[in-house]
C-alpha positions in Angstrom: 175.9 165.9 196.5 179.7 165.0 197.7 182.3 165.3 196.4 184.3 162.2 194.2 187.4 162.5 192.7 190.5 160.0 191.6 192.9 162.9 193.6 193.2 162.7 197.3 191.4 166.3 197.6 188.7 165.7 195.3 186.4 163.9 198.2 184.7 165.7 201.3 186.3 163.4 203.6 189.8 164.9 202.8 187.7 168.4 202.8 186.9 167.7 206.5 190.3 166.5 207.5 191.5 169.9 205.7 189.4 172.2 207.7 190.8 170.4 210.7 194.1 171.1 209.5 193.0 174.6 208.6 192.2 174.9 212.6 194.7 172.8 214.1 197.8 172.2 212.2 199.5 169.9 214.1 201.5 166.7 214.1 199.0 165.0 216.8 196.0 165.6 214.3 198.0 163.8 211.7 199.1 160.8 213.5 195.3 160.4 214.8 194.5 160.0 211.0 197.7 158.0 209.9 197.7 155.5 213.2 194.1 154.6 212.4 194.5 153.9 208.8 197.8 151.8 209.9 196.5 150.0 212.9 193.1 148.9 210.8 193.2 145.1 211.1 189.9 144.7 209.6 188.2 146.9 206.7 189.5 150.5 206.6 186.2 153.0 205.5 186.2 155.2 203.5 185.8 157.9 205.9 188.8 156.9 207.8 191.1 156.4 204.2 189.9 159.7 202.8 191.5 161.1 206.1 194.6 159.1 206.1 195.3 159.9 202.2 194.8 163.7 202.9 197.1 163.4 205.9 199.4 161.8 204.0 199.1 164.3 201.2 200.1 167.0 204.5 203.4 165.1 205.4 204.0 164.8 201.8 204.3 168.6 201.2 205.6 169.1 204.3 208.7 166.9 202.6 208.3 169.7 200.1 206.5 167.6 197.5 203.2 169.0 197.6 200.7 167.7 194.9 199.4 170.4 192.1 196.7 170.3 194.2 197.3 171.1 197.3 195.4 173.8 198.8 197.9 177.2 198.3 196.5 178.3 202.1 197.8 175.1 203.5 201.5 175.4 202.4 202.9 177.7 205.4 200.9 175.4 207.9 202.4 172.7 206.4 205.7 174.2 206.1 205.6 174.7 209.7 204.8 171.6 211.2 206.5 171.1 214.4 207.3 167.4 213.8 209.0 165.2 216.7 209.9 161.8 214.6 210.4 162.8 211.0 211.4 159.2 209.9 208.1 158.2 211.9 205.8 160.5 210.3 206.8 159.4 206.8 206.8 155.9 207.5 203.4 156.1 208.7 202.4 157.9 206.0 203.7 154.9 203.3 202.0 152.5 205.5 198.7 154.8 205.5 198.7 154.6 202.0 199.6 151.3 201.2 196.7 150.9 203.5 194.5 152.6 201.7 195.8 150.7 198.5 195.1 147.5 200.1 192.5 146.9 202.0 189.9 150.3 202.3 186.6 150.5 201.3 187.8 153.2 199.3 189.8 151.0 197.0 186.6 149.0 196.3 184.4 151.9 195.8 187.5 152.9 192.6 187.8 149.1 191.5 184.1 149.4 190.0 185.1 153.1 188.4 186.2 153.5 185.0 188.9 155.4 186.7 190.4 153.2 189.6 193.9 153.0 187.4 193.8 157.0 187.3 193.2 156.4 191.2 195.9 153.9 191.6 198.6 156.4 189.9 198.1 159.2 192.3 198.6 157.2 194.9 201.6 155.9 193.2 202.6 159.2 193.3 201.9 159.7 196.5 204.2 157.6 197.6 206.9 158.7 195.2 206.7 162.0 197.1 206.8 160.9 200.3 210.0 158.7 199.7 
């Protein structure tokens, strides 16, 4: 059984994109996951979203906002990042989410949850922290 929760780690798509990071923190890896999310013209999976949120989630405490959540062995890697656009990094990771928030299978999947409005605030917080 996976794993399905209204956070942005609590779903073995961000779990996968995690253990990538884990391997290969890198800017590249996250603009692979953000570009896709943003470039989506049609119906962004949820694969694909679960990626883009976690990614997100990366630039996010890389910004030094990291959620409660965020995985304590990640921090340095994050911390790290050797980042060539800063503004470009963030502003693809609004438009990632707002992505996600818009027009993902994933956002479908939580509108016929009891807890899509849970799921809607963390991504409003999301985006809090990467502003």
């Amino acid at each position: 059984m996976g794993a399905w929760g209204y956070n942005n780690f609590d779903n073995d798509d961000a779990a996968d994109f995690l253990a990538e990071f884990r391997e290969d923190p890198s800017e590249v890896l996250l603009l692979e996951a953000l570009v896709t999310a943003v470039e989506e013209e049609g119906y962004l999976e949820v694969d694909a979203a679960g990626a883009a949120l976690a990614a997100a989630e990366v630039v996010a405490a890389w910004l030094g906002q990291p959620s409660p959540d965020f995985p304590d062995d990640l921090l340095p890697r994050a911390d790290n990042l050797d980042v060539s656009d800063e503004d470009e990094l963030v502003e693809l990771a609004q438009q990632a989410t707002r992505a996600v928030l818009q027009k993902s299978e994933m956002r479908d999947l939580w509108e016929e949850s009891a807890e899509f409005t849970q799921w809607q605030a963390a991504q409003a917080n999301l985006l809090e922290r990467l502003a």
